[in-house]
N, C-alpha and C positions, 0 to 999 in steps of 0.2 A: 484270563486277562485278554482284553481286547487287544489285536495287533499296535503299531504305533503309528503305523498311518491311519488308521478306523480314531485312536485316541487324536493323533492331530486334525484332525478332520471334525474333533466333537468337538474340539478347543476352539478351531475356528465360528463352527457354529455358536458356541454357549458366550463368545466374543460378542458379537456382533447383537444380543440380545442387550435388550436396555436393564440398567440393576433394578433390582429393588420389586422386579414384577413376578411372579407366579402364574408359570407356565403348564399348560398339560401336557405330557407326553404320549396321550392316547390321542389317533387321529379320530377326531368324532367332531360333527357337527352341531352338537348339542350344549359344548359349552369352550367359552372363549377366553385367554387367550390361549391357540394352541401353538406348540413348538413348531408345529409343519407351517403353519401360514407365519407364523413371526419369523421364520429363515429364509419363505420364498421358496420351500420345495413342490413339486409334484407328491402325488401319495405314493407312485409307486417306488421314486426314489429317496423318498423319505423312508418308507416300509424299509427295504432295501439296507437303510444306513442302520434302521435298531438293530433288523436280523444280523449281520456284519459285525455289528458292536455288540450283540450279545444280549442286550437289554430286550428283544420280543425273541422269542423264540416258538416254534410248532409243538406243542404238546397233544395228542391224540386227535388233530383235524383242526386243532382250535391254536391260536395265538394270543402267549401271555408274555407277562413281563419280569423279569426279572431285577427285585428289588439288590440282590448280590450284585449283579453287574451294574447298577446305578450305581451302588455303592462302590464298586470299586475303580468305575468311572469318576466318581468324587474325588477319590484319594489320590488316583495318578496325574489328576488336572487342580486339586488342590495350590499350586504353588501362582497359578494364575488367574483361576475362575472360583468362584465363591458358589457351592449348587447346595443348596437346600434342598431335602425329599419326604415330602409326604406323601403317606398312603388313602387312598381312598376309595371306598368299595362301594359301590351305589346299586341297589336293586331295581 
């Protein structure tokens, strides 16, 4: 489980998004809208907040995501922020 300031800190961000839209959580410039420019971060300290909160993590040189800690960033922010998760894998 993510600490409870990393959890307050997603609360604020997943706030401040407008409802109803579907966001990416991968920083990529290839497809829009992403979480990093919908909050006004830099990349590094966007990168930064997944690694922190659990959801990217270093697996053998490379960085992935973890669909657990999205989920379990759902359930502890459930009582104020509504997050839907799909997955999606693109070749």
């Amino acid at each position: 489980m993510a600490s409870p300031e990393i959890i307050d800190i997603l609360q604020q961000v997943f706030l401040r998004l407008p409802p109803g839209i579907w966001f990416i959580v991968d920083d990529t410039d290839e497809f829009s809208p992403s979480l990093r420019k919908a909050v006004s971060l830099n990349a590094n300290r966007y990168k930064n907040l997944l690694i922190l909160s659990g959801i990217m993590f270093n697996f053998g040189g490379n960085y992935r995501f973890s669909l657990q800690k999205l989920n379990d960033i759902k359930i502890s922010l459930q009582e104020n922020v509504i997050i839907n998760i799909t997955r999606v894998y693109l070749h």
